[in-house]
VOBA-1610 file (N, C-alpha, C; in pm, whole numbers, padded with zeros to 5 digits, always signed):
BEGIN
Unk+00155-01212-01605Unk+00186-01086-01670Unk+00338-01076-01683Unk+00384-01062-01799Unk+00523-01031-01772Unk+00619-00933-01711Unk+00688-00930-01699Unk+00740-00833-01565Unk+00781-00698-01639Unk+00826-00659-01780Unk+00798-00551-01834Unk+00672-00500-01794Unk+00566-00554-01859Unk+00437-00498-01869Unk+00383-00455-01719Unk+00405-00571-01651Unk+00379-00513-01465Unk+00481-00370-01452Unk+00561-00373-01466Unk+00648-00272-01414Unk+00611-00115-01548Unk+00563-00165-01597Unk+00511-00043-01666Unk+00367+00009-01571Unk+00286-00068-01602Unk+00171-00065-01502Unk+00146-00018-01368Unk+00266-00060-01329Unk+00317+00031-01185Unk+00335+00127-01189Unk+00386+00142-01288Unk+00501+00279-01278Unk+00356+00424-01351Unk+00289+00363-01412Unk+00159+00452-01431Unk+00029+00462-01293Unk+00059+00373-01209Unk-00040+00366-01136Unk+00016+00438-00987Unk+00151+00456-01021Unk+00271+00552-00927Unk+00230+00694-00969Unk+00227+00729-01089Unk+00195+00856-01105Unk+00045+00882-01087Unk-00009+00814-01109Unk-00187+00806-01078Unk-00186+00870-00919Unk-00118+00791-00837Unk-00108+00816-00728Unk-00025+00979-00647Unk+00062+00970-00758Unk+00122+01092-00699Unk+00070+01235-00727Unk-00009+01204-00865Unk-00133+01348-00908Unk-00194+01322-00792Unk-00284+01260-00759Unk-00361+01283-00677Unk-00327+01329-00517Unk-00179+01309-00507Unk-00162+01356-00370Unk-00115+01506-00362Unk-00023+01474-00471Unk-00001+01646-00473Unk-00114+01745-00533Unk-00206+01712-00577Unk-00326+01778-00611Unk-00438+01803-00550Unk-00484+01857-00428Unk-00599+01774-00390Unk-00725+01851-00425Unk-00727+01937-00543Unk-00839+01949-00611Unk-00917+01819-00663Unk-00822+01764-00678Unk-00877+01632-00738Unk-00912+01476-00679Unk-00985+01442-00621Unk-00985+01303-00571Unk-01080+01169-00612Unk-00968+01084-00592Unk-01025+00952-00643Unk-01093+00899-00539Unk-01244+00829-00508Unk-01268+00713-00448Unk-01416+00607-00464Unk-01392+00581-00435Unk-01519+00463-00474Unk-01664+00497-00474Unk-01685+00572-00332Unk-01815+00651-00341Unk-01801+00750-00369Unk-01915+00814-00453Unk-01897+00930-00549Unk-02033+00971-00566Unk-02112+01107-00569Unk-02210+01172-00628Unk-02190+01129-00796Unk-02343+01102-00800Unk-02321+01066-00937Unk-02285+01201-01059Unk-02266+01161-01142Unk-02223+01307-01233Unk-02214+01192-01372Unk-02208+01310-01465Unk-02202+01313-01613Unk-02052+01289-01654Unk-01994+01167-01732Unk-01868+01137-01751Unk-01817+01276-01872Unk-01943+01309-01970Unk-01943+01353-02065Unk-01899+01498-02070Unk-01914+01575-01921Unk-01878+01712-01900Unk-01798+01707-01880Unk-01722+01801-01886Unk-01530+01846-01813Unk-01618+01906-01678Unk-01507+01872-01608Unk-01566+01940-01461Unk-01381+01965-01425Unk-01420+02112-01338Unk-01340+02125-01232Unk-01311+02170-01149Unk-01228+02196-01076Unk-01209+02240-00908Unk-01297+02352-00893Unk-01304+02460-00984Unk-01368+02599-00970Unk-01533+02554-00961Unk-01572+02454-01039Unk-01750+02422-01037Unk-01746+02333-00963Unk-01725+02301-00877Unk-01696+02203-00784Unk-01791+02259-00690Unk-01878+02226-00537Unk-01949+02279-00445Unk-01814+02316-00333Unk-01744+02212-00309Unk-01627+02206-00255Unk-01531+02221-00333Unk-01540+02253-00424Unk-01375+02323-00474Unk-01298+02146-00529Unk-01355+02069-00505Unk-01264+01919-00493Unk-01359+01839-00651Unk-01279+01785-00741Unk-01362+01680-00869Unk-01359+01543-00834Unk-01463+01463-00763Unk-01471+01372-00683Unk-01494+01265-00822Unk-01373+01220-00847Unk-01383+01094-00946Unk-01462+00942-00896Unk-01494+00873-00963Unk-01542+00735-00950Unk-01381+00675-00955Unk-01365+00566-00836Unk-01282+00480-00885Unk-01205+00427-00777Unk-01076+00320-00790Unk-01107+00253-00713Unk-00928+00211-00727Unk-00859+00316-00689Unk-00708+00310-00660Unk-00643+00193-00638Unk-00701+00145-00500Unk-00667+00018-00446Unk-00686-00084-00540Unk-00780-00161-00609Unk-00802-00232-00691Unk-00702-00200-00767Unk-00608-00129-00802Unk-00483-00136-00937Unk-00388-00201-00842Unk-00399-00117-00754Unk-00264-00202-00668Unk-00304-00330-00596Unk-00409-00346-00561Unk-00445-00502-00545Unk-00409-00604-00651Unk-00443-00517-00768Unk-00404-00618-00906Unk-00275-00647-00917Unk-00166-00528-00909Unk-00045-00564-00909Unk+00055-00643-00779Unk-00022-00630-00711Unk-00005-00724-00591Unk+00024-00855-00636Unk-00157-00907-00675Unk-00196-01021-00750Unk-00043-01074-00828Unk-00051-00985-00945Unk+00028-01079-01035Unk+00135-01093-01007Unk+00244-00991-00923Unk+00339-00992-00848Unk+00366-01135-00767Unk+00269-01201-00659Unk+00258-01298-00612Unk+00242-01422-00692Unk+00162-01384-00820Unk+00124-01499-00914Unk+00338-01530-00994Unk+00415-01428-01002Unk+00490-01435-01102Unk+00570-01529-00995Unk+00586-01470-00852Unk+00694-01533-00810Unk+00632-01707-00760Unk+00544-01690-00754Unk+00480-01868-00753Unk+00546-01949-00893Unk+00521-01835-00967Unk+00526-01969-01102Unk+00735-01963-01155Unk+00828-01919-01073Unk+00932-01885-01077Unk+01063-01983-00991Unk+01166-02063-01059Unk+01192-02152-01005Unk+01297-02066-00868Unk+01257-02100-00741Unk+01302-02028-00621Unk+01444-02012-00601Unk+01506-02146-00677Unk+01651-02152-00679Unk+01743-02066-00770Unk+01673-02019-00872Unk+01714-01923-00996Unk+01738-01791-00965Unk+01848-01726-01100Unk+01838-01579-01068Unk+01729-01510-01093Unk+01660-01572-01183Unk+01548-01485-01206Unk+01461-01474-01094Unk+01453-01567-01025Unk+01385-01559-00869Unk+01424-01423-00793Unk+01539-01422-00783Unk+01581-01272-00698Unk+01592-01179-00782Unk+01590-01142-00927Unk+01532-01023-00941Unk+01413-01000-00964Unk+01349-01054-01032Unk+01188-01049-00924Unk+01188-01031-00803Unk+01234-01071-00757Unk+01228-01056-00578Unk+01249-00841-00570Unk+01317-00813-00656Unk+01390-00710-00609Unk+01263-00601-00669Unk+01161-00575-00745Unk+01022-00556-00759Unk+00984-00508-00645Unk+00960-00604-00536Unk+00887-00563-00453Unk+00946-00448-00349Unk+01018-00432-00370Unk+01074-00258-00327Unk+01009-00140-00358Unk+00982-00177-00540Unk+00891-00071-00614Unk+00755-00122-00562Unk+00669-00230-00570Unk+00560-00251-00503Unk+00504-00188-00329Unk+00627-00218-00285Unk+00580-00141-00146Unk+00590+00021-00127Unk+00660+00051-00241Unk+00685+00187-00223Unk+00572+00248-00273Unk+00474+00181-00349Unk+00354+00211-00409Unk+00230+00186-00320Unk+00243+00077-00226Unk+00167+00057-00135Unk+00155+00150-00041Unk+00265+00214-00009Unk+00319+00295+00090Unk+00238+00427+00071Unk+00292+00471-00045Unk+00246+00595-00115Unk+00113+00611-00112Unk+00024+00484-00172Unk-00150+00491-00170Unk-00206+00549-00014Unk-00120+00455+00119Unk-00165+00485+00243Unk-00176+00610+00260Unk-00024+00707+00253Unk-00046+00844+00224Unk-00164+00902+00231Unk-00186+00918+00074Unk-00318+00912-00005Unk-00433+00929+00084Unk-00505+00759+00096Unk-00567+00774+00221Unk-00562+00843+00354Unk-00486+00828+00377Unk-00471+00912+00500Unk-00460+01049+00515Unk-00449+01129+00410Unk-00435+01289+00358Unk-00617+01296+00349Unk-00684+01223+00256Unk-00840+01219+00217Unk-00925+01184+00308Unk-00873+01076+00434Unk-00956+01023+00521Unk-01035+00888+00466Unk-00986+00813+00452Unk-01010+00712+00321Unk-01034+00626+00435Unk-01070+00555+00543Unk-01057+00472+00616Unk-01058+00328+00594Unk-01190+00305+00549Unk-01116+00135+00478Unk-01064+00098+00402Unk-01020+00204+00247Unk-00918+00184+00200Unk-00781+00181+00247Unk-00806+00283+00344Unk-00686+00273+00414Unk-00618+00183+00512Unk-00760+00119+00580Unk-00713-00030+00608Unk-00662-00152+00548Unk-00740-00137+00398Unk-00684-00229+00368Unk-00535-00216+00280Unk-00491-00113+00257Unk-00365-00054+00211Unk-00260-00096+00330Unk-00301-00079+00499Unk-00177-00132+00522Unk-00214-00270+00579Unk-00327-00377+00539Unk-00270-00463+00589Unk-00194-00578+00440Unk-00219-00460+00322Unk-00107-00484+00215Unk+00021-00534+00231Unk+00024-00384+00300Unk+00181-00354+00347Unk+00216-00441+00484Unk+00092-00458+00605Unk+00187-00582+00676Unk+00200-00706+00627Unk+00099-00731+00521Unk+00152-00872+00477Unk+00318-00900+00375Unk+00364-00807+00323Unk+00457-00762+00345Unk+00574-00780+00369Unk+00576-00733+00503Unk+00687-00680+00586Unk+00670-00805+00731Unk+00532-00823+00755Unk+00544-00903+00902Unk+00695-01054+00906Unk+00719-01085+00844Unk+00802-01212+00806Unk+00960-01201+00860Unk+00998-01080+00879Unk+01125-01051+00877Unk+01169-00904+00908Unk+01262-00898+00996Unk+01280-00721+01000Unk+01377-00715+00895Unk+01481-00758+00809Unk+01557-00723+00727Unk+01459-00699+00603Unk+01350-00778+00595Unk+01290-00720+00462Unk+01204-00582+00507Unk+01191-00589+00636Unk+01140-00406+00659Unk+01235-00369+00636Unk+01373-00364+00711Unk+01458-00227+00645Unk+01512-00240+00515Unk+01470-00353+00451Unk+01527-00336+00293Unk+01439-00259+00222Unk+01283-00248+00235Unk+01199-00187+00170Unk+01174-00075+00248Unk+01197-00034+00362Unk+01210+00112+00410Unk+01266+00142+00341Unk+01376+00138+00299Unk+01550+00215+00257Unk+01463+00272+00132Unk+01366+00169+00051Unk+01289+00220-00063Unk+01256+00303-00065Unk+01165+00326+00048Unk+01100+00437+00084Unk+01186+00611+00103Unk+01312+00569+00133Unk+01408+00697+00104Unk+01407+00779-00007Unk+01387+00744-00105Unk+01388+00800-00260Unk+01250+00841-00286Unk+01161+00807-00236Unk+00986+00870-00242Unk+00997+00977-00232Unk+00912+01084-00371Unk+00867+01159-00406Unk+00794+01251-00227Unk+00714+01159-00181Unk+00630+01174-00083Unk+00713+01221+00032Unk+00654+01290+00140Unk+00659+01271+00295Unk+00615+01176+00338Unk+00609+01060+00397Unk+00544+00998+00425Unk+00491+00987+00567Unk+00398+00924+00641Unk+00371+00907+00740Unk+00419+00856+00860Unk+00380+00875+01023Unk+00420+00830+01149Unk+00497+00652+01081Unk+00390+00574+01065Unk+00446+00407+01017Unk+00571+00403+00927Unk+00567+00501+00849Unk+00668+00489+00697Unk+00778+00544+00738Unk+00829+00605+00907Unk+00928+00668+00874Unk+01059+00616+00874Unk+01177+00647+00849Unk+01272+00557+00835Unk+01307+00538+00984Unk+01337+00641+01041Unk+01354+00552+01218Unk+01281+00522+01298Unk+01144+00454+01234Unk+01079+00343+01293Unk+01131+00240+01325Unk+01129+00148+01449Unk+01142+00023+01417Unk+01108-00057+01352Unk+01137-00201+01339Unk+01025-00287+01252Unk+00965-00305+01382Unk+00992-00334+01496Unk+00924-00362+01634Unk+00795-00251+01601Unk+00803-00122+01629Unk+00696-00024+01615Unk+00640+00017+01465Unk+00716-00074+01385Unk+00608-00040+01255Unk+00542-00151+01244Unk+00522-00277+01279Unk+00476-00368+01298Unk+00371-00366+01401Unk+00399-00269+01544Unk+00304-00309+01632Unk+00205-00162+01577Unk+00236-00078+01490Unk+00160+00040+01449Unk+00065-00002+01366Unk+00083-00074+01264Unk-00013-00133+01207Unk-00094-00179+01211Unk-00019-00287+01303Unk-00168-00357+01369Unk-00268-00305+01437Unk-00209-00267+01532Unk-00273-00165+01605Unk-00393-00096+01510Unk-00349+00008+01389Unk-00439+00052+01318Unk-00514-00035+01288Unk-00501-00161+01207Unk-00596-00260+01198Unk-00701-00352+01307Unk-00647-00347+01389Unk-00717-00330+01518Unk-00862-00271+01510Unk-00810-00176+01538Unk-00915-00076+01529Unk-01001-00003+01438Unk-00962-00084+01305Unk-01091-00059+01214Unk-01212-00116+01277Unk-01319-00143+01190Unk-01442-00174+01192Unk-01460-00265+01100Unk-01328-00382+01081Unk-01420-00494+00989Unk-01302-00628+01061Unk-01395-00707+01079Unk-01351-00858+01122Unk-01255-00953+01054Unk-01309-00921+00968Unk-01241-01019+00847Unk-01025-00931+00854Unk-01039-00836+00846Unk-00900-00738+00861Unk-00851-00784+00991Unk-00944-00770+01109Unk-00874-00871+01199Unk-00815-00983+01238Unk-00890-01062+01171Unk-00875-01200+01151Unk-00741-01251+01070Unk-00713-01137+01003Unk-00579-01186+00864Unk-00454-01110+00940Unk-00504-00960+01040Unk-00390-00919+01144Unk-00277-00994+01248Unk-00440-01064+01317Unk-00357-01138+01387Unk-00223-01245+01397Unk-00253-01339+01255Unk-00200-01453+01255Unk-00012-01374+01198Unk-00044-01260+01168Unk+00076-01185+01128Unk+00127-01129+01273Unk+00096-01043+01328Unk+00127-01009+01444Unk+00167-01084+01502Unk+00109-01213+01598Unk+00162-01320+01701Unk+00283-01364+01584Unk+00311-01417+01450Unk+00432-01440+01375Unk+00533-01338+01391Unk+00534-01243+01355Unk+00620-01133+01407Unk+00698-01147+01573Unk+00586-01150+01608Unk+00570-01143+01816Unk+00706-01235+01844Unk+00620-01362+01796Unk+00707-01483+01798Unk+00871-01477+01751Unk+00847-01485+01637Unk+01018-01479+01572Unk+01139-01414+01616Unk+01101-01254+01631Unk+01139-01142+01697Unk+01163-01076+01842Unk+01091-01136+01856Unk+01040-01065+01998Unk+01106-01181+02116Unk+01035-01251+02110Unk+01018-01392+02186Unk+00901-01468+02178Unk+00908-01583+02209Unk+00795-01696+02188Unk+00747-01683+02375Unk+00765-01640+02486Unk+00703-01692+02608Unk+00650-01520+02617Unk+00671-01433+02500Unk+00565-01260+02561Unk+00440-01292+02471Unk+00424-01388+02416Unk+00296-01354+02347Unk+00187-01419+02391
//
């Protein structure tokens, strides 16, 4: 995808995201009472006051994930164009960031798991690329959450995450936690605490 068109795409799937947080008459998620696409519905005919859309947030930002990863694969590493691409993923995490929100305002739980182990895949690699894409997070529209705040550590936004991922209810999220965590542990921390 070319990086115009991604960065347009984002930048609509940013506001997608930010109606829905500042709105919460309105919510997006995957399971849904079925209903008629064909009626206008809203907050007032609602049982709960709330217009429970079909759909599937994460999947946009999974996509832009995708091609994000696909652009910088196919991008020669030594080039400038390599690092401004690189510089994208500021706006990408700040979107990742934002969805968790989201979830976490709605009670979204496995979306919301898998939103931050988005975001630790990420960030686990390096604490300078946490505080380069925190700093992102300064200019957000949003409040953001306990993990997102700027005087987190990367030490405690790293062990927060996991932690949350931890403690979901799916294996497979564990399984992709770990090998990030002990990397982190390692690099950072020390190699003889883990």
């Amino acid at each position: 995808m070319p990086t115009d068109l991604w960065l347009s795409a984002q930048h609509e799937v940013d506001k997608l995201i930010l109606i829905v947080i500042m709105d919460s008459s309105y919510s997006v998620q995957e399971d849904t009472e079925d209903y008629n696409e064909l009626i206008e519905r809203h907050p007032a005919t609602e049982s709960d006051g709330v217009v429970h859309i079909c759909g599937s947030i994460i999947s946009f930002v999974d996509h832009l994930d995708d091609k994000f990863m696909k652009s910088l694969q196919n991008i020669d590493t030594h080039g400038m164009e390599y690092i401004d691409r690189l510089q994208d993923e500021k706006v990408l995490y700040r979107t990742i960031s934002c969805l968790q929100v989201f979830y976490e305002q709605t009670s979204q739980l496995e979306p919301l798991a898998q939103v931050i182990m988005q975001q630790l895949e990420h960030i686990y690699e390096s604490d300078a690329v946490i505080s380069t894409l925190g700093s992102s997070l300064a200019s957000s529209e949003i409040i953001l959450s306990f993990a997102l705040a700027s005087s987190a550590t990367a030490l405690f936004l790293i062990h927060s995450l996991c932690v949350h991922l931890y403690k979901a209810n799916n294996s497979l999220l564990h399984t992709r936690t770990m090998p990030s965590h002990i990397n982190h542990h390692t690099l950072y921390i020390g190699f003889y605490t883990v």
